[in-house]
C-alpha positions in Angstrom: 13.5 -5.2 -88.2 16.6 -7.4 -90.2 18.1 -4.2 -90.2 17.8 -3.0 -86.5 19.4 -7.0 -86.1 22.1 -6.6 -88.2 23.0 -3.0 -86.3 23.1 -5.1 -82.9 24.5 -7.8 -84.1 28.3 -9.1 -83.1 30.7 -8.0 -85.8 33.2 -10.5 -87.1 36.1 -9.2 -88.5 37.3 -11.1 -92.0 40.7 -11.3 -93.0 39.9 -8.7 -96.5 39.1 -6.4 -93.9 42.2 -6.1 -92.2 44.5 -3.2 -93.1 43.8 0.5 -94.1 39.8 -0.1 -93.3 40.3 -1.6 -90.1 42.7 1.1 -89.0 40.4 3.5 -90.5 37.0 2.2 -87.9 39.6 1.6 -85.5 40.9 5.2 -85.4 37.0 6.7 -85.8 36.0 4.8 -82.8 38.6 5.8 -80.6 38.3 9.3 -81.6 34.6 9.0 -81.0 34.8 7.9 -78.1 37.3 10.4 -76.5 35.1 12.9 -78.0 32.3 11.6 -76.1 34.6 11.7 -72.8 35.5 15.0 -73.5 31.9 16.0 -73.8 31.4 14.9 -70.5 34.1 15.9 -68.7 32.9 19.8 -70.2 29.2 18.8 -68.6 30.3 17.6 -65.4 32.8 20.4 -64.9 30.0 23.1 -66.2 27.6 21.2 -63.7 30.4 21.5 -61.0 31.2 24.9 -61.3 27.7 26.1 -60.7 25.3 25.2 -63.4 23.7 22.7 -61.2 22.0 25.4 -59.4 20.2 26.4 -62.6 16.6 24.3 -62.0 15.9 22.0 -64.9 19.2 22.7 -66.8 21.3 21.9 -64.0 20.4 18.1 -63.8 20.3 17.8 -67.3 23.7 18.4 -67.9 24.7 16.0 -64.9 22.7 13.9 -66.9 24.4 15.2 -70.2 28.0 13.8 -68.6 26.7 10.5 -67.1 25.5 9.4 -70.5 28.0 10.7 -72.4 31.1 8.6 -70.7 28.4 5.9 -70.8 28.1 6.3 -74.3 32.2 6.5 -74.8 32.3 3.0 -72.6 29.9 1.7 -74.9 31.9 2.1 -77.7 34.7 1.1 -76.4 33.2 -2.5 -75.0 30.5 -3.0 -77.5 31.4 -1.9 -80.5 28.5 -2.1 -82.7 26.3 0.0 -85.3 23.6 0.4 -82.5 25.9 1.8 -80.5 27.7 4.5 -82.7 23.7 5.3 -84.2 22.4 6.0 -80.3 25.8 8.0 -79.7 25.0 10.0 -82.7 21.7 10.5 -82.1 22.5 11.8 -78.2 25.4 14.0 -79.9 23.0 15.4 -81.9 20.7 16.3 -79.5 23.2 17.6 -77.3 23.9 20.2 -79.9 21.0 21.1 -80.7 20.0 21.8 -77.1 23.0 23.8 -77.0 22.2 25.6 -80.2 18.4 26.2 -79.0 19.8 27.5 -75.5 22.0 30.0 -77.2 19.2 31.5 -79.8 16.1 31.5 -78.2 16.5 30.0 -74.2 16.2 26.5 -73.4 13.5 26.0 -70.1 14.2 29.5 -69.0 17.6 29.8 -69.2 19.3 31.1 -72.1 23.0 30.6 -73.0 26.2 33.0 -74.2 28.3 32.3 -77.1 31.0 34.0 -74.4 30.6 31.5 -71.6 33.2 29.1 -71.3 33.6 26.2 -72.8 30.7 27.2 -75.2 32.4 27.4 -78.9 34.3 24.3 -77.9 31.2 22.4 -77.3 29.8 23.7 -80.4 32.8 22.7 -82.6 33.6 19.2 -80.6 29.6 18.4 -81.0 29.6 19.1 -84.5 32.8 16.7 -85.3 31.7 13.8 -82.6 28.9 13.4 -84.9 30.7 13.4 -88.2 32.8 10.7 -86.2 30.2 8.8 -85.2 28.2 8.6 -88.2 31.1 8.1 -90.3 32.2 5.0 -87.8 28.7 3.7 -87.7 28.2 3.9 -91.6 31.4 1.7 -92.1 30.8 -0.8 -89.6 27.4 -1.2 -90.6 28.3 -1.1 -94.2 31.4 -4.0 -93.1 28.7 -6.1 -91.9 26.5 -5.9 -95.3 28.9 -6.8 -97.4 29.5 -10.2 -99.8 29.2 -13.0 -97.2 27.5 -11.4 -94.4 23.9 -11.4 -95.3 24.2 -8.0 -97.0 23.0 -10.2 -101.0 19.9 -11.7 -101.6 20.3 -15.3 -102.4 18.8 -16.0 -105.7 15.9 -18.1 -105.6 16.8 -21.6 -107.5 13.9 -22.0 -110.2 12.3 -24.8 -111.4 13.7 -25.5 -114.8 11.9 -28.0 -117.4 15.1 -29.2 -118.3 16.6 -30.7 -114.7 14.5 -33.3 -113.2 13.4 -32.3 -109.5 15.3 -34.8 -106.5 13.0 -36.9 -104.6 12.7 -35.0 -101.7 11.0 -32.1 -103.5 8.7 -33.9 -106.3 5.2 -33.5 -106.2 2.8 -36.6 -106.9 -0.3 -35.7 -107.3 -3.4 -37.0 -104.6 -5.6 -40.1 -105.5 -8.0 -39.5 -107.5 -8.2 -35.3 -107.6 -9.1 -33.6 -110.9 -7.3 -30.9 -112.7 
């Protein structure tokens, strides 16, 4: 459960972390983002041109566009682990429906490597993914480090040899037996 906190938590950017690695998530996350716009401009075109009159697939790729510019707005305005991992995950499935639709038919309906817009899908899919991930990972990873919650604190042991303060010393009860 820390972990799902520290994906939703706000990230804080550190001075170290300026530079080459902050360009670096800063490029990824644009790029993911217009990937995810792209992706949705390809649905909602699809969906205009006449694949909303196929029965479940039609709405589904309305559906498809909606969340896909939601999901590039969300990076853009909330740029956090949970974000880029939910992307990813939508991405992923995305492709895979696409994948499934061209092999085998996806609710009655099968798909042609021919169609337009197809082998884009496939390759954009495939690399908003890699971007997403990769973003995600190094965010997340940003957030673990030195500083951040990322080490265990070591756990200060009673030594023999230091006397404990007063505020943590023990006295035993009145009149108990060891």
């Amino acid at each position: 459960m820390s972990w799902l906190r520290r994906l939703a938590s706000p990230r804080r950017p550190q001075a170290a972390q300026r530079g080459v690695r902050f360009a670096i998530v800063l490029m990824l996350r644009l790029a993911a983002a217009a990937l995810l716009a792209r992706i949705g401009y390809v649905h909602l075109h699809l969906w205009l041109e006449g694949y909303r009159q196929i029965s479940v697939n039609g709405p589904l790729f309305l559906l498809d566009a909606i969340a896909a510019f939601a999901f590039a707005a969300a990076l853009l305005v909330w740029p956090r682990p949970l974000a880029g991992l939910l992307a990813a995950g939508f991405t992923a499935a995305t492709l895979g429906a696409l994948v499934i639709s061209l092999r085998v038919g996806l609710f009655g309906f099968r798909e042609s490597i021919h169609a337009t817009y197809v082998v884009e899908s496939l390759v954009i899919e495939t690399i908003a993914v890699l971007v997403l991930l990769s973003w995600t990972v190094l965010v997340a990873a940003g957030q673990l480090g030195p500083g951040r919650g990322g080490r265990r604190r070591r756990r200060q042991e009673h030594r023999p040899d230091q006397m404990p303060s007063k505020a943590t010393s023990v006295t035993p009860a009145s009149g108990s037996k060891r």
